[in-house]
C-alpha positions in Angstrom: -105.5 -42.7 97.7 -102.1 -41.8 96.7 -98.7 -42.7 98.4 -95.6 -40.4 98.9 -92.0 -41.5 99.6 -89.5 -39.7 102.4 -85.9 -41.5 102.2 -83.4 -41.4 104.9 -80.8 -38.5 104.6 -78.1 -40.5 106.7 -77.7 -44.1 108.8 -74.9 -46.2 110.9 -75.0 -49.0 112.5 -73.4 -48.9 116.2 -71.8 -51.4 118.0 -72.2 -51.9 121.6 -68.4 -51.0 123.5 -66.9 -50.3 120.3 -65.6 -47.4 118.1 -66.5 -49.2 115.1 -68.7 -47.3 112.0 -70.6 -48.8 109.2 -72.2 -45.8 108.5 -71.7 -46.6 104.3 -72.7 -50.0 104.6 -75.3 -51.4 102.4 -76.6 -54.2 104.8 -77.2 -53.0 108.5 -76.7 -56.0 110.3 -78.7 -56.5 114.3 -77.8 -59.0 116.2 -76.9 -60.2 119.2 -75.7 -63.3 121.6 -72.0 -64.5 122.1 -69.3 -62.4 124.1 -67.1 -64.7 123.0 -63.7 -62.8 122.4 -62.3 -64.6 119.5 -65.7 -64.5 117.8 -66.0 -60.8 116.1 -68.5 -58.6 116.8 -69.4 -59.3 120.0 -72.6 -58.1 122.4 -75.5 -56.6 120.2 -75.7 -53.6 117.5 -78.8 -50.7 117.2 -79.6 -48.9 114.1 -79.9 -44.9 113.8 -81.5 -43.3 110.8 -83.0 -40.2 110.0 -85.3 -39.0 107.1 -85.5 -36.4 104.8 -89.1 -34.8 105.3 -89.0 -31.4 103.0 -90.2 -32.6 100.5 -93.2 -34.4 102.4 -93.5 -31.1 104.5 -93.9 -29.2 101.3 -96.8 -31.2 100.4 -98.5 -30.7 103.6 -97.7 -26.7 103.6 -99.2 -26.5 100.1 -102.7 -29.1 100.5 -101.2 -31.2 97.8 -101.6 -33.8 100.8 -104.8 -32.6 103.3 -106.0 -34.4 105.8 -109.4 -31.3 105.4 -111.7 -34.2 104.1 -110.6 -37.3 105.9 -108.5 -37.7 108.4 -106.9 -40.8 106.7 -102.8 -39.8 106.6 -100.7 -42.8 107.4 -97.0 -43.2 107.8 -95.2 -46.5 107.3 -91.6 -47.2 107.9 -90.4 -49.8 105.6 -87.4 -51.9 105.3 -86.3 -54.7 103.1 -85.2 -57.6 105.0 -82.6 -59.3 102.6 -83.8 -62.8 103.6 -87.2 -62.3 102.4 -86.4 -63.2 98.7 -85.7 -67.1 99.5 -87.3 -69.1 101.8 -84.7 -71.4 102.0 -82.1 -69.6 104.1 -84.6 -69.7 106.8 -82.6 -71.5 109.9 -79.4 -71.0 108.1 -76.2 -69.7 108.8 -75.0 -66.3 107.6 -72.5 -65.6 105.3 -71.1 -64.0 108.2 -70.8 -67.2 110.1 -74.2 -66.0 112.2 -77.2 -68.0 113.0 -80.2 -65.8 111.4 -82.1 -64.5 114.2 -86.1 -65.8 115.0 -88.7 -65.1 117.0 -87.6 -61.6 118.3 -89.4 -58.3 118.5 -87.7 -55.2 117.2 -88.4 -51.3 119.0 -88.6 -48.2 116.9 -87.6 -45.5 119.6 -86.7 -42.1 118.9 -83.3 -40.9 119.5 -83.3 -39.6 123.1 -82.3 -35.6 124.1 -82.4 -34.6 120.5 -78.6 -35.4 119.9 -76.9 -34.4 117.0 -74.7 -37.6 115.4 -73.0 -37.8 111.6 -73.6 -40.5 109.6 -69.3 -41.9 109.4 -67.2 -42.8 106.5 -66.9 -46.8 107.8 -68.4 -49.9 106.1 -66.5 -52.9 108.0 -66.9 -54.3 111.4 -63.2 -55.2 111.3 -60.5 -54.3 110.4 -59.7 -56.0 107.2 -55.9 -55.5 105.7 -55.9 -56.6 102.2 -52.3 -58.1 100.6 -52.9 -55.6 97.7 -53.2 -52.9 100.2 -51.3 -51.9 103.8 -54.8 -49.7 105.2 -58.1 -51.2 105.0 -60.2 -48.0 103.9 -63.5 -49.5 104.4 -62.4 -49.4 108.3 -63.1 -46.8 110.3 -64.1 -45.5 114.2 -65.0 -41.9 113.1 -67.9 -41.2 114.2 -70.6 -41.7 114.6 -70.6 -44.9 116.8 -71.2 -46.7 120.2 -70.1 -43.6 122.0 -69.8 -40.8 119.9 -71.8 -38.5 117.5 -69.4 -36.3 116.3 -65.6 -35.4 116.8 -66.0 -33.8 119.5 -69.3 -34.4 121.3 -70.5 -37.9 122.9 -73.7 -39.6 123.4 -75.1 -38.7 126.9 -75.2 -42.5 127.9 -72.9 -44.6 125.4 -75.3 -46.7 122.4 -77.8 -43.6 123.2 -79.6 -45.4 126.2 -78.8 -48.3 128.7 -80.8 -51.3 128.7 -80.2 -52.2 132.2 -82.1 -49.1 133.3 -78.6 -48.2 135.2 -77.5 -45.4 133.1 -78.0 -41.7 133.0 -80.5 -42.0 130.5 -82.5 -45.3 130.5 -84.5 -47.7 128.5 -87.6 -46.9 130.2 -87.3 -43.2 129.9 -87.4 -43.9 126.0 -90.1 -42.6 123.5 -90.7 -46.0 121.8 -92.9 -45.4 118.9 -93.6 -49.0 117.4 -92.9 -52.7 118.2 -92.8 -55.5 115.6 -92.7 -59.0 116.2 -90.9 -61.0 113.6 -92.0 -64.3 113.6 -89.2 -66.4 111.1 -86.8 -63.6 111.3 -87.5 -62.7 107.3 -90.5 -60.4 107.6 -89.7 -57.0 106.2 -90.3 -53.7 108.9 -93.1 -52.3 109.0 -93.3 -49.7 112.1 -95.9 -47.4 112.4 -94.9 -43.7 112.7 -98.2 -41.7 112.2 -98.7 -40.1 115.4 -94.7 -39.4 115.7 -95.0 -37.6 111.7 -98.0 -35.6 111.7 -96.7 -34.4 115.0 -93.8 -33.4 113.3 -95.9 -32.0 110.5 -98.0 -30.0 112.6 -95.6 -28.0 114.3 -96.0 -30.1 117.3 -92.7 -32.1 117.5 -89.6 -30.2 117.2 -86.1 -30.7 116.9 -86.0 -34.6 116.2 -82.7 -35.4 115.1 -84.5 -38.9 114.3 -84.9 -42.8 115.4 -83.1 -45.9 116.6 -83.9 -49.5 115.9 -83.0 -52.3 118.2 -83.9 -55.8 119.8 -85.5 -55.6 123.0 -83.4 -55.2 126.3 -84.4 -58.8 127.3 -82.9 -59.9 123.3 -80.2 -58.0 124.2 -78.8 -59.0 127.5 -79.1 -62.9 126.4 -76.5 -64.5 128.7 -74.6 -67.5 127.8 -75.3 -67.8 124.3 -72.5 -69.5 122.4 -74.1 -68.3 119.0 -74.0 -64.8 117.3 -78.0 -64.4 115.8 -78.7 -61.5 113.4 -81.2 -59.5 110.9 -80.4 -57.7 108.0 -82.1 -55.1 106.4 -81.4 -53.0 103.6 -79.6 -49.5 103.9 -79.9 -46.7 102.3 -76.8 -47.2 100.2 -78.0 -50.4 98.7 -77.2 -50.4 94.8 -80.7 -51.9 94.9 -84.5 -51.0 94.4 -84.8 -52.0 98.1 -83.8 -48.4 99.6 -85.6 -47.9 103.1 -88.2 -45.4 103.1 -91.7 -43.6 104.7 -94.1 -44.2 102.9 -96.9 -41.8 103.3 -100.5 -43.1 102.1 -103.0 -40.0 102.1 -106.6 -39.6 100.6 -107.0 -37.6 97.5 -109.4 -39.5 95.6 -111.8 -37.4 93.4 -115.3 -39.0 92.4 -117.3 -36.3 90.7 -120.9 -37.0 90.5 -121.9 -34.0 88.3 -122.6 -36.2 85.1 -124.1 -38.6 87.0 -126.0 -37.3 90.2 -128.5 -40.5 91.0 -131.7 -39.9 93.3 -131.5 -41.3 96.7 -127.7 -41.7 96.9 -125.1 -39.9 98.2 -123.5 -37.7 95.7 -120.4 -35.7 95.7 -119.9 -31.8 93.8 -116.3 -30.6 93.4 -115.0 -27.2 92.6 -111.8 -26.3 91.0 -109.8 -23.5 91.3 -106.6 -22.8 88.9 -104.3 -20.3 87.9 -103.0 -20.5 84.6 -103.5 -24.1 84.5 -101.8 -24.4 88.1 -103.6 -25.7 91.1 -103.8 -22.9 93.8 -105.8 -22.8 97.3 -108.4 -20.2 98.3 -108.1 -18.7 101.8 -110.8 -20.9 103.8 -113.2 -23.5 102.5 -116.4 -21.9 100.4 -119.5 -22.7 101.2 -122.5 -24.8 98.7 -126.4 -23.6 98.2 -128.5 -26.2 96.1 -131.3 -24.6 94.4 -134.1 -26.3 92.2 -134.4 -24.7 88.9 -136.7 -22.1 89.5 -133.5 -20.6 91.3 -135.3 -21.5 94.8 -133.0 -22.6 97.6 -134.1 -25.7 98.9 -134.4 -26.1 102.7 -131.6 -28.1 104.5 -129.2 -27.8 101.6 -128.1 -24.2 102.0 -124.6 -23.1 102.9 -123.3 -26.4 102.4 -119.6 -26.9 104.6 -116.9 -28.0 101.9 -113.6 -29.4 102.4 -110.3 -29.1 100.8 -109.4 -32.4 98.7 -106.1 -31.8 97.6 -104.3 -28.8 96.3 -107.1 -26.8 94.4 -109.8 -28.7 94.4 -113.3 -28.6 97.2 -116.0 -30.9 98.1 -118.8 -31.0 99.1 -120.7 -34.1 100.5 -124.7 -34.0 99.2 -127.1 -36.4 101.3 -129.5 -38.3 99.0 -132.4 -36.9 97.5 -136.0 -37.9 97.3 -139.1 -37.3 96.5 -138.6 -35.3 93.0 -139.4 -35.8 89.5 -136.7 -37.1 87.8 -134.9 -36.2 85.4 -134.7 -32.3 86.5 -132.1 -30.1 86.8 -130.5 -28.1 90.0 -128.4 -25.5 90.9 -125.0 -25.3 92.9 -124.0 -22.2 93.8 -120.4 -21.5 95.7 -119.8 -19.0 98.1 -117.4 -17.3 100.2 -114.5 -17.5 97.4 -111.9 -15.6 99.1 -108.4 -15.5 97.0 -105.0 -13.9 98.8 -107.8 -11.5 101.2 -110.0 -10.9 97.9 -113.6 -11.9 96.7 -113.9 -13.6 93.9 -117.8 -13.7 92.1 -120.2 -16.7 93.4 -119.9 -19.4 91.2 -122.9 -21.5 90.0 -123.4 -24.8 88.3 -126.0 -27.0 87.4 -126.4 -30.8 87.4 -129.1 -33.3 86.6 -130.7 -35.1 89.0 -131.4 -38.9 87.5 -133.6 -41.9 88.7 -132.0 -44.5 90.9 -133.0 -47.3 88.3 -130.3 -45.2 85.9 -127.4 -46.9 88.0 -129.5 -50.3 88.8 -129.9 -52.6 86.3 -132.9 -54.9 87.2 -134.5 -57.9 84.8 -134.3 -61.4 83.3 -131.1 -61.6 82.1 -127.4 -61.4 83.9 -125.6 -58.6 82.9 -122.7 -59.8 80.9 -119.4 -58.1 82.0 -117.2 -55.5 79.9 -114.0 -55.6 78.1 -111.8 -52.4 78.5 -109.1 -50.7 76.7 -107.5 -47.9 77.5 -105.1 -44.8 76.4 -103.1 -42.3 78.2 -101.9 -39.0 78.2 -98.9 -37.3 79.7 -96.8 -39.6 80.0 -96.0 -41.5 76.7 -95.1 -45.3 76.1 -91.8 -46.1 76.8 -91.1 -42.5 77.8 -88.0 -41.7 79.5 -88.8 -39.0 82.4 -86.5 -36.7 84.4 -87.1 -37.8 88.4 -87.9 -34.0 88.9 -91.3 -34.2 86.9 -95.1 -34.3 87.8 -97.1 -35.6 85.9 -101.1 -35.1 84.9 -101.8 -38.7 83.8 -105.3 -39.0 82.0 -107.3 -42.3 81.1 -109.3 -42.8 78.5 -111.2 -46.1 79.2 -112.7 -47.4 76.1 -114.7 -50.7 75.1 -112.0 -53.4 74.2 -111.6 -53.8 70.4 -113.1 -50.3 69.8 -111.2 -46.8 68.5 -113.2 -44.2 69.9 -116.4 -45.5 72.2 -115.3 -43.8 75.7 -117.2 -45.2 78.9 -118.0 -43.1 81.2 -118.6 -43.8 85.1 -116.6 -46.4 85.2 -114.5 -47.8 88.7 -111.0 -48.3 87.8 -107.9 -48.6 89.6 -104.1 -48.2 88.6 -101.1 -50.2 90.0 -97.5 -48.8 89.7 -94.5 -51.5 90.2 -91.0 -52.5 88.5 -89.7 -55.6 87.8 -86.8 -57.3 88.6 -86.4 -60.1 86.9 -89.9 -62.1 86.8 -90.5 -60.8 90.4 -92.7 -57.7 90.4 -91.8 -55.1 93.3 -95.1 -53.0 94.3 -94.6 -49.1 94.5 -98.2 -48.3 94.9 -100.6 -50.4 95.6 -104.3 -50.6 93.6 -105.7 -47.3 93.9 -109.0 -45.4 92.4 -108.5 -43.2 89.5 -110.0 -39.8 89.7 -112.8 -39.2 87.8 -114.1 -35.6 87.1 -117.1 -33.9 84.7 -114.5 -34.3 81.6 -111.3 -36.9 82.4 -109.8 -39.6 84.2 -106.8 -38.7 85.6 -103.9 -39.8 88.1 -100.7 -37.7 89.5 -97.4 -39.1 89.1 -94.9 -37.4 90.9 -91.5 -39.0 90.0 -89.8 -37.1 92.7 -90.3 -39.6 95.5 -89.2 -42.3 93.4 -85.5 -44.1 92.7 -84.8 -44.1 88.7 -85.9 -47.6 87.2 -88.4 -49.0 84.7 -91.8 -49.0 85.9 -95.1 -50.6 84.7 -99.2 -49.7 85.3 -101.4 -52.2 85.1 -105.2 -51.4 85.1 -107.9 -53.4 86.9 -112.0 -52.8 86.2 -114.6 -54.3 88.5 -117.7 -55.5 86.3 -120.5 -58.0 86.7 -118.9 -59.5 89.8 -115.8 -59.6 87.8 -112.6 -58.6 88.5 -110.7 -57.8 85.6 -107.0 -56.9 85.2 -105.2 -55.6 82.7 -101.4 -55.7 82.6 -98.3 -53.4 81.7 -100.7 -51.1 79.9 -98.4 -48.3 80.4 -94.5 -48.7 80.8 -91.9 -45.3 81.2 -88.5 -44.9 82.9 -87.1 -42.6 85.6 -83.9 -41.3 84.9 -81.9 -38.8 87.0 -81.1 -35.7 84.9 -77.3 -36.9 84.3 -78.7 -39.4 82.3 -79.8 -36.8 80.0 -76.6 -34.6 80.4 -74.9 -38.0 79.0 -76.4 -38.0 75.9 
């Protein structure tokens, strides 16, 4: 499994029944209750984002993401609440002078009619002259806001839909794509937006000019209250880690059983195809013959369906097999290699077919766990990387306290985070390390990820053991002007 990262390419914060922008603010602050004039805002507030999906698209377009195998592509919207850090200001009062809001579900709704709005220039709710200064320049009521999206063109219904269902375009007549319940008011979001992507990706959804988040109408149109109550979330201006984001968790994973094809399991064969050392797609999925090794195709496992993996790379999915003399060797042959409209030659392979009691250990005696160590290449310790780089990262696992005993077949996962302070901040959670004939290996692509220091720690499963290794690997993304600097 692997995870990708889309970041929002603009958001503001509206107002309800005002001209106010805070499109540049790092906090985007929902809330609602008091009317109360004197008190400032007043009503309730909505969120509009949207996200930059090229990148993400370009994944899709070129099978570095493919859903061919598994049909396992999820999309998360994710959020930082900036409450969620200290227990302690739970039932507190704001900064602000606001109660912080509980028990409250929030909508994810896409914006309606496909409306074109710009982001604004504002950061304030009010406006804020300073002695040192006669115009308050974090002010502003360009748009967009509460009832405009640009200069000159205004939402169909002001704050992009009506609550009340009285409106030309209502509540109900919203595409809501996710609800979240937020129990203490300092849960991070977490809104599902799978369907609403891969409809996007496929071709499906057009013209999305992207999505709103707000309290529920009933939230809203709280009557009476005496008491502003509010949320806040991360933007993506924060001079933080915390920036919002997509994250997109897909299935990649790689476990080549060629070196270690066990009778009566289920065993996977993978094919690569490169140019040049670059990954590159055929035109439709081959197809896989096993033979024994007298060259004799053997009945039921002839022309084999395969499936993309990821970009370059095919699989196919062998049932167990029985009832042979083991050890012996077999025969995979490939077919239907069709490159850009041209054959390319079959390809065959072998493999060894071993006994079942090879992966089984079975006697009087535990078996006593394993130490690890391990090395890496492409990227080196302490590296510093451009945030415009992919990386090939290998693994050689090794027996602790040795120099060159590799261990083959061996279940390990990776975990990518940075640190701030003592707290460590997950970017990907544990996830399997491919394992081919000749490597381990794991792709880093830096360009779905903010410049900081980040840290791998390795885990092994042994013996009923769970092992973890930590900071085995530490490098730093660094935007190019960091080099340009030097």
């Amino acid at each position: 499994m692997s995870i990708h990262n889309s970041y929002f390419s603009k958001n503001n914060t509206i107002i309800s029944n005002s001209y106010v922008n805070t499109g540049r603010n790092p906090v985007t602050e929902l809330f609602y209750g008091s009317t109360i004039v004197l008190q400032y805002p007043q009503g309730f507030s909505r969120f509009i984002f949207n996200l930059d999906l090229e990148l993400l698209q370009l994944k899709v377009d070129d099978g570095t993401i493919s859903i061919d195998c598994s049909n396992s592509m999820k999309h998360t919207l994710r959020m930082t609440n900036t409450s969620t850090f200290d227990k302690e200001l739970l039932n507190t009062i704001t900064s602000q002078g606001r109660m912080r809001a509980t028990s409250f579900d929030l909508i994810l709704f896409r914006i309606p009619e496909n409306q074109y709005w710009d982001e604004g220039v504002g950061y304030d709710f009010g406006d804020l002259v300073y002695e040192f200064s006669e115009n308050d320049r974090n002010y502003s009521t360009r748009p967009s806001n509460w009832y405009q999206t640009t200069t000159i063109d205004e939402w169909t219904e002001p704050g992009m839909y009506n609550n009340r269902n009285d409106g030309v375009v209502n509540y109900s007549g919203l595409t809501i794509v996710d609800t979240q319940h937020f129990q203490f008011g300092d849960e991070n979001i977490s809104f599902d937006m799978t369907n609403e992507i891969n409809s996007i990706l496929n071709g499906s959804l057009t013209g999305v000019t992207g999505w709103g988040i707000a309290f529920k109408p009933e939230v809203e149109d709280l009557a009476d209250l005496t008491e502003t109550y509010e949320v806040q979330f991360f933007t993506r201006h924060t001079q933080t880690f915390y920036e919002p984001f997509l994250e997109t968790v897909y299935n990649d994973l790689v476990e080549d059983d060629r070196n270690d094809f066990i009778l009566g399991k289920q065993n996977k064969l993978y094919l690569y195809i490169f140019d040049d050392g670059n990954p590159i797609n055929l035109d439709s999925n081959p197809l896989v013959t096993l033979s024994d090794q007298t060259g004799s195709p053997i009945i039921g496992l002839t022309g084999l369906t395969t499936c993309r993996r990821t970009k370059g790379i095919y699989e196919v999915t062998i049932p167990p097999l029985a009832s042979y003399k083991t050890p012996c060797t077999f025969n995979d042959k490939w077919t239907g290699l069709l490159l850009n409209g041209f054959p390319l030659p079959d390809v065959t392979n072998t493999f060894i077919l071993y006994p079942l009691k090879k992966s089984i250990q079975i006697g009087p005696k535990s078996y006593d766990p394993k130490l690890y160590g391990f090395d890496f290449y492409g990227i080196k310790q302490d590296e510093k990387i451009y945030n415009s780089d992919i990386r090939k990262v290998g693994v050689i696992v090794k027996q602790a306290y040795t120099t060159n005993k590799q261990l083959p077949n061996v279940d390990c996962f990776y975990r990518v985070y940075v640190r701030e302070g003592q707290t460590e901040v997950q970017v990907q959670d544990w996830t399997p390390v491919n394992r081919t004939p000749n490597e381990y290996y794991f792709i880093f692509d830096t360009r779905d990820k903010i410049p900081n220091e980040y840290y791998i720690d390795m885990k092994v499963e042994s013996s009923g053991e769970i092992n973890t290794y930590k900071r085995t690997l530490k490098f730093q993304i660094v935007n190019l002007k960091y080099f340009e600097n030097l």
